[in-house]
N, CA, C and O atoms as a Tinker XYZ file with bonds, in Angstrom:
   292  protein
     1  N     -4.068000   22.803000   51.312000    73     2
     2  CA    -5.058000   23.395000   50.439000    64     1     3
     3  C     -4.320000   24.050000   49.268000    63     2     4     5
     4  O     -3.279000   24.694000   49.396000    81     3
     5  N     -4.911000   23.839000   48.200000    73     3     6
     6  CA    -4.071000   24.627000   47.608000    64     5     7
     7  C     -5.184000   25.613000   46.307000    63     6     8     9
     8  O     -6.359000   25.612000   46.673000    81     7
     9  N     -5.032000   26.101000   45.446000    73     7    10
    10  CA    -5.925000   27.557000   44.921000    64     9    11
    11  C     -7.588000   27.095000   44.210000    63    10    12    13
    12  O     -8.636000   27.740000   44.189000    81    11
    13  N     -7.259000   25.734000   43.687000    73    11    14
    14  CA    -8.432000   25.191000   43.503000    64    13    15
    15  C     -9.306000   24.836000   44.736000    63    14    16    17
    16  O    -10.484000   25.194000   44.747000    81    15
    17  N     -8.781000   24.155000   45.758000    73    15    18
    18  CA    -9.774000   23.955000   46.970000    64    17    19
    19  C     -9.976000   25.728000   47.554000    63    18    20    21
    20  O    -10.907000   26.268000   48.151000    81    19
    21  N     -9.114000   26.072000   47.233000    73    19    22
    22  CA    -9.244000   27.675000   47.613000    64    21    23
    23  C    -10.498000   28.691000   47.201000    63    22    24    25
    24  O    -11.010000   29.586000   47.874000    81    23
    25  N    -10.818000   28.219000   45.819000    73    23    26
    26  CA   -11.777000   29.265000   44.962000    64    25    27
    27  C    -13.129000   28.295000   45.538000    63    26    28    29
    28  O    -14.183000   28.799000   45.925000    81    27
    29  N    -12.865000   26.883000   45.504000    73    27    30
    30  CA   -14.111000   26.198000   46.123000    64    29    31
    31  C    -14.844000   26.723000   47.135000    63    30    32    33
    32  O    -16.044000   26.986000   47.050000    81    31
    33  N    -14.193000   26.876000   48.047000    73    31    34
    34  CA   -14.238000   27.536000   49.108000    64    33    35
    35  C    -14.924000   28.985000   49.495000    63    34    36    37
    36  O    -15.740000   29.258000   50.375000    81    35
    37  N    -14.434000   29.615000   48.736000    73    35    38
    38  CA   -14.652000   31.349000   48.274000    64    37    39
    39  C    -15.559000   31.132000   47.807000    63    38    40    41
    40  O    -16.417000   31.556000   48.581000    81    39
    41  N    -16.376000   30.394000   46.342000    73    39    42
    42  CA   -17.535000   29.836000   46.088000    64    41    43
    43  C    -18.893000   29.728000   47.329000    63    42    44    45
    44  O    -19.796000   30.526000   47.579000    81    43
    45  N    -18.585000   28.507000   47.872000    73    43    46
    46  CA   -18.947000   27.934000   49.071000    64    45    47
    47  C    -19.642000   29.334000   50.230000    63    46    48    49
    48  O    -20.627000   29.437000   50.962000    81    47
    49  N    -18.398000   30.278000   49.825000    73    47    50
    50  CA   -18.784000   30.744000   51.518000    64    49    51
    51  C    -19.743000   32.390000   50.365000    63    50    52    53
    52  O    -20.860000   32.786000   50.696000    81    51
    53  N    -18.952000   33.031000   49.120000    73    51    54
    54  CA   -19.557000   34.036000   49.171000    64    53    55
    55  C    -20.765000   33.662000   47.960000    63    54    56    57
    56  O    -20.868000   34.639000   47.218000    81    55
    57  N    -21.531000   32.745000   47.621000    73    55    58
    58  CA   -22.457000   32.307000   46.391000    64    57    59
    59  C    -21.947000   33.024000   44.875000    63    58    60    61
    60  O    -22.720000   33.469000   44.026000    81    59
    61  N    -20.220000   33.001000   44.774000    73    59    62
    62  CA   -20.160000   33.555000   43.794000    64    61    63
    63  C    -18.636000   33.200000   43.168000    63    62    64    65
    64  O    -17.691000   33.075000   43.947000    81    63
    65  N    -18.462000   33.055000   41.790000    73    63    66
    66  CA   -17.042000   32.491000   41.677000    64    65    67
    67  C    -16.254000   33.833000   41.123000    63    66    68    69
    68  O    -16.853000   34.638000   40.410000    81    67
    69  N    -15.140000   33.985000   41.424000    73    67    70
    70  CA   -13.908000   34.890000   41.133000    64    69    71
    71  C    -12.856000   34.465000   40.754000    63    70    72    73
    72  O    -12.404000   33.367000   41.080000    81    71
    73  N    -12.358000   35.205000   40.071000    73    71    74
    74  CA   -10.720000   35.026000   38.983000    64    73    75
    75  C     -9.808000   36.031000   40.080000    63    74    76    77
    76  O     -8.639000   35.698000   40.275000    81    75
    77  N    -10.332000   37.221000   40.767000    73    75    78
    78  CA    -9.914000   38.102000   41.376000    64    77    79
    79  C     -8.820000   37.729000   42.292000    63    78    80    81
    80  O     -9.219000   37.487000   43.431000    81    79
    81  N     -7.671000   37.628000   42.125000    73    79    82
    82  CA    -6.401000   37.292000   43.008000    64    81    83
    83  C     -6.401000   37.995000   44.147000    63    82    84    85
    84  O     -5.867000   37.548000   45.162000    81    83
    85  N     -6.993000   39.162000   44.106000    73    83    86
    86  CA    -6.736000   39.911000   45.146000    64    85    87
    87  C     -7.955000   39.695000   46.298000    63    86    88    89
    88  O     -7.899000   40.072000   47.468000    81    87
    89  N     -8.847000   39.126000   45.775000    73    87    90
    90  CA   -10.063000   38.939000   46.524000    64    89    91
    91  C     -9.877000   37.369000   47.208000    63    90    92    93
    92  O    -10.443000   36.936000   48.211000    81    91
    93  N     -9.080000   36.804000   46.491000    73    91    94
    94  CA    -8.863000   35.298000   46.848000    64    93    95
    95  C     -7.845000   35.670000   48.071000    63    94    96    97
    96  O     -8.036000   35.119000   49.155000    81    95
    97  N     -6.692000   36.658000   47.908000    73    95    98
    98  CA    -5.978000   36.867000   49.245000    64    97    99
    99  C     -6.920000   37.914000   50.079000    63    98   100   101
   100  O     -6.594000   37.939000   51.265000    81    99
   101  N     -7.421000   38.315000   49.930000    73    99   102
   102  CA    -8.567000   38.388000   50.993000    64   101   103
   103  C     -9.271000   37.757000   51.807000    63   102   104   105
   104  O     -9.317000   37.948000   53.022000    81   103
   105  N     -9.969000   36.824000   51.069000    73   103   106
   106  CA   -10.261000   35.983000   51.840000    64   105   107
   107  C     -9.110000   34.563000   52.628000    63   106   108   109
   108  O     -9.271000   33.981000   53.701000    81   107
   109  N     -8.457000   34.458000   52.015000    73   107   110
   110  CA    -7.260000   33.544000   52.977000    64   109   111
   111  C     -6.822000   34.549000   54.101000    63   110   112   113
   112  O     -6.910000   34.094000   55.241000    81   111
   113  N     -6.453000   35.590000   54.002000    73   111   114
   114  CA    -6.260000   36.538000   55.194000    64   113   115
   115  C     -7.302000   36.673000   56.639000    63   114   116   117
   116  O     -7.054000   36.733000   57.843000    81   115
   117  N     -8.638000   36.684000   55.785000    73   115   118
   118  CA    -9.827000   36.470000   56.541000    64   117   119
   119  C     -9.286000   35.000000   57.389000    63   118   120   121
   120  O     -8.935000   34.851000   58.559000    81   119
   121  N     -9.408000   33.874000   56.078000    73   119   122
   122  CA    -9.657000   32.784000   56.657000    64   121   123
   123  C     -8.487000   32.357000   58.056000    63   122   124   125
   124  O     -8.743000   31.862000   59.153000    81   123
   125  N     -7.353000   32.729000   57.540000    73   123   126
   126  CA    -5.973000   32.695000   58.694000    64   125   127
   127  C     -6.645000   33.252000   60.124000    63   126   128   129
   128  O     -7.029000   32.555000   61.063000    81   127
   129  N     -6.675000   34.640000   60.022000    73   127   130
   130  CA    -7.289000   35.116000   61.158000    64   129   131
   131  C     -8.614000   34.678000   62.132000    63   130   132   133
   132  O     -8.796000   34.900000   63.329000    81   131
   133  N     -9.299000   34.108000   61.336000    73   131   134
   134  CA   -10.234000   33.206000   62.067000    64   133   135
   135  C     -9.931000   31.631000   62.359000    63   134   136   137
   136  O    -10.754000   30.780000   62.698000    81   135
   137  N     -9.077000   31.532000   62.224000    73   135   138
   138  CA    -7.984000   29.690000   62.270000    64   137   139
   139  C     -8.743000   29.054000   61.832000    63   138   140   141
   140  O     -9.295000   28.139000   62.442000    81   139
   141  N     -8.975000   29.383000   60.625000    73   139   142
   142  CA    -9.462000   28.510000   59.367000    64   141   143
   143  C     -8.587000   27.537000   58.638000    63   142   144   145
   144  O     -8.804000   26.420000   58.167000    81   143
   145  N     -7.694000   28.190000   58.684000    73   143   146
   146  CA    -6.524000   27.626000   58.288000    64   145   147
   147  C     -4.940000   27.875000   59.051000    63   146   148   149
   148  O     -4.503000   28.972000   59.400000    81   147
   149  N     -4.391000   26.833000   59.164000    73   147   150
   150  CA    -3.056000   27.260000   59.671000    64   149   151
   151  C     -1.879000   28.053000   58.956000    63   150   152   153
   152  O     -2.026000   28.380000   57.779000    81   151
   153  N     -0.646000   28.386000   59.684000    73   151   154
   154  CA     0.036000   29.531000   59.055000    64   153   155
   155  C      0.949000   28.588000   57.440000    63   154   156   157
   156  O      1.461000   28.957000   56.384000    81   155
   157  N      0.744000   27.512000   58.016000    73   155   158
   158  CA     2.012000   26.725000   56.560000    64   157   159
   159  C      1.052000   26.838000   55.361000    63   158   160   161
   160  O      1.413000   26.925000   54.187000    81   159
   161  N     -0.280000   26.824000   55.828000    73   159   162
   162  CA    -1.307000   27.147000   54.384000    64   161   163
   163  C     -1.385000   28.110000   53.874000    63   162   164   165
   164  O     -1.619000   28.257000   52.675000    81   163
   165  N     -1.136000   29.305000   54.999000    73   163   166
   166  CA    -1.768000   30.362000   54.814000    64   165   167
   167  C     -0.182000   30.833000   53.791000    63   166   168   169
   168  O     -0.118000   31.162000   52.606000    81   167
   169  N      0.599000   30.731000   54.515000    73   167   170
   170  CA     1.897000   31.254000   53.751000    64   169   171
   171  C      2.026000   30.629000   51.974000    63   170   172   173
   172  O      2.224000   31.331000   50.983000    81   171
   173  N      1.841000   29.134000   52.015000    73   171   174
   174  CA     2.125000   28.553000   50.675000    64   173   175
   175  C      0.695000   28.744000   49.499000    63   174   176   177
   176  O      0.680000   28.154000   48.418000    81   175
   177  N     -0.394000   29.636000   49.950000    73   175   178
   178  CA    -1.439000   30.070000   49.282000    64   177   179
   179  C     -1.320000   31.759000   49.362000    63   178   180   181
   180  O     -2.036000   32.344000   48.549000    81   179
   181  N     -0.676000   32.418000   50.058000    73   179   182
   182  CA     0.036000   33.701000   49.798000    64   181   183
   183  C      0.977000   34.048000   48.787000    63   182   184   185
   184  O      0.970000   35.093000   48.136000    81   183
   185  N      2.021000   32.832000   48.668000    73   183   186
   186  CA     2.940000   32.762000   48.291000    64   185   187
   187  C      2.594000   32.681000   46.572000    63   186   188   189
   188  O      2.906000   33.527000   45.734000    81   187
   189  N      1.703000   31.126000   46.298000    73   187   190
   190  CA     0.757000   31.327000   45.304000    64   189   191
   191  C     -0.090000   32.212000   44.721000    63   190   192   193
   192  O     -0.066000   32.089000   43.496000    81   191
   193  N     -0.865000   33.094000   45.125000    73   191   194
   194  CA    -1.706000   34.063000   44.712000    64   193   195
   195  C     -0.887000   34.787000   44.319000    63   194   196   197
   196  O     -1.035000   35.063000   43.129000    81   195
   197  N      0.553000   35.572000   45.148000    73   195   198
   198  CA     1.348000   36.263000   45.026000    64   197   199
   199  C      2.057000   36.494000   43.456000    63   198   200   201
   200  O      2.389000   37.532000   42.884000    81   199
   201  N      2.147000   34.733000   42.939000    73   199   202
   202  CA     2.894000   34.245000   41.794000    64   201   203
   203  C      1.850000   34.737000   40.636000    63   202   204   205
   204  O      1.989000   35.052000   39.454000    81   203
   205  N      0.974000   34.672000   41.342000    73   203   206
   206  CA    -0.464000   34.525000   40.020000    64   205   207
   207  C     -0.816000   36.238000   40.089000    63   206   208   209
   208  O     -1.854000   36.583000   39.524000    81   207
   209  N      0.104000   37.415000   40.833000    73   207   210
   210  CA    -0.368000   38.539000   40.734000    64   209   211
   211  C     -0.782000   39.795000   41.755000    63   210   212   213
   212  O     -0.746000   41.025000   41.796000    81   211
   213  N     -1.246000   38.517000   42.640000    73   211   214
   214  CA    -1.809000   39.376000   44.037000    64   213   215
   215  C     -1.303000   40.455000   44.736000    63   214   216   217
   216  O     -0.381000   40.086000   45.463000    81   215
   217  N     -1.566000   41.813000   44.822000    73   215   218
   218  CA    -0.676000   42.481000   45.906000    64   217   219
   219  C     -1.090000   43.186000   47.310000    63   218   220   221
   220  O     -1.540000   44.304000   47.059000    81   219
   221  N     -1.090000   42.937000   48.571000    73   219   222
   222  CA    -1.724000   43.386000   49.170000    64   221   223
   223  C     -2.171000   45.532000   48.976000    63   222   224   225
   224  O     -1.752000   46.319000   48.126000    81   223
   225  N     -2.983000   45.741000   49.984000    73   223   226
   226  CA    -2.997000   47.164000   49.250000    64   225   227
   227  C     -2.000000   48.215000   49.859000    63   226   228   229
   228  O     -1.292000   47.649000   50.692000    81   227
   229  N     -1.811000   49.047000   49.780000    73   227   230
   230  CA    -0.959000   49.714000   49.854000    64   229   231
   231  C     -0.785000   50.552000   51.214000    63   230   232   233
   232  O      0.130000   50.840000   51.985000    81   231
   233  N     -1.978000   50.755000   51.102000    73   231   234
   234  CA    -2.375000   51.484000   52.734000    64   233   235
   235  C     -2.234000   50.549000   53.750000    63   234   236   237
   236  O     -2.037000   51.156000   54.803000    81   235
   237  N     -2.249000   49.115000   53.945000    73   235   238
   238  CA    -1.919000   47.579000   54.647000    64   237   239
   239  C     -0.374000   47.972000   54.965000    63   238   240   241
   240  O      0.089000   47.859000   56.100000    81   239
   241  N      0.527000   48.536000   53.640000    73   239   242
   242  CA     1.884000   48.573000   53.470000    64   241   243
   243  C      2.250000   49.388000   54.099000    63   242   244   245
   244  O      3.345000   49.343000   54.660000    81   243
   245  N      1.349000   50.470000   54.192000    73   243   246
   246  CA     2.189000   52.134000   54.943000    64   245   247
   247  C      1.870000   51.627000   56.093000    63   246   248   249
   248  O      2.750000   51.395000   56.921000    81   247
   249  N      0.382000   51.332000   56.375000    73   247   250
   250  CA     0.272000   51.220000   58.314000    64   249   251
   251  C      1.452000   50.004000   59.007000    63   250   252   253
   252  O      1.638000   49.902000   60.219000    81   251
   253  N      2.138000   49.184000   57.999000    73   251   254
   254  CA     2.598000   48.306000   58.929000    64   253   255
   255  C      3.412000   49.007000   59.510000    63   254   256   257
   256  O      3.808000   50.122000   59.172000    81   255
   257  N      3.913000   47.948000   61.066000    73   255   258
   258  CA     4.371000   47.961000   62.069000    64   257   259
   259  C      5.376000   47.421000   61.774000    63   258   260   261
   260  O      6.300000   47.871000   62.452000    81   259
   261  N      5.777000   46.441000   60.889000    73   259   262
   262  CA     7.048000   45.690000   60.450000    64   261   263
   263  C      7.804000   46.908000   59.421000    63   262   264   265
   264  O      9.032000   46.855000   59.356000    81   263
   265  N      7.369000   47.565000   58.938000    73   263   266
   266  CA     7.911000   48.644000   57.879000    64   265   267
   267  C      8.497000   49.585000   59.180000    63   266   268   269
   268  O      9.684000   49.854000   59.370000    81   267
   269  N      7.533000   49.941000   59.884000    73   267   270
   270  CA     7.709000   51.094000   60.408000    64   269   271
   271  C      9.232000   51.064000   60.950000    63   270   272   273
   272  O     10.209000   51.803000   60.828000    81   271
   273  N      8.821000   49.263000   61.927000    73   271   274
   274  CA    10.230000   49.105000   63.316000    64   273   275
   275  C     11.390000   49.030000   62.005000    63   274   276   277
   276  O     12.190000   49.959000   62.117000    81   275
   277  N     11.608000   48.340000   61.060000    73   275   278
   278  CA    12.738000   48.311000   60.158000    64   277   279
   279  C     13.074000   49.835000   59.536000    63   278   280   281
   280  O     14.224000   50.016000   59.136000    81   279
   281  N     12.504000   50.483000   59.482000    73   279   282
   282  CA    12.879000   52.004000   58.687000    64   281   283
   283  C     13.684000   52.633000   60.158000    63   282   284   285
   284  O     14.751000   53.241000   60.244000    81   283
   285  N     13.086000   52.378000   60.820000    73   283   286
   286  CA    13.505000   53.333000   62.941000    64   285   287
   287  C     14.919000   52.474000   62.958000    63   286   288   289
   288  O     15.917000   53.038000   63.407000    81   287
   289  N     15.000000   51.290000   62.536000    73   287   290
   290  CA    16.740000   50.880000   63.003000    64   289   291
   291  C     17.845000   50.859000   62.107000    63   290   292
   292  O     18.969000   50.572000   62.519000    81   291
């Protein structure tokens, strides 16, 4: 999949079109977690949005668990 079948999609599911990068990794996050899509999509349309701007939010950043265990060792 890649950002055009992506916004189709986002279209499709919310009756509405967006430029919003951050709303587009929203919903791929959604979509991953419900195995909508697999992880090689999910990563190379992360990776994309990412290029085009996207940043997850910040509070996502403090609660992680991957931040946390890397700061403790």
């Amino acid at each position: 999949m890649d950002l055009r079948e992506l916004k189709k999609r986002f279209i499709q599911s919310r009756d509405y079109m967006t430029e919003d990068v951050n709303a587009l990794l929203d919903f791929v996050r959604k979509a991953y977690i419900h195995n909508e899509i697999c992880i090689k999509e999910y990563r190379l349309l992360i990776r994309e949005l990412e290029q085009h701007g996207a940043v997850f939010p910040e509070i996502l950043q403090e609660n992680s668990l991957i931040e946390q265990q890397c700061k403790s060792i």
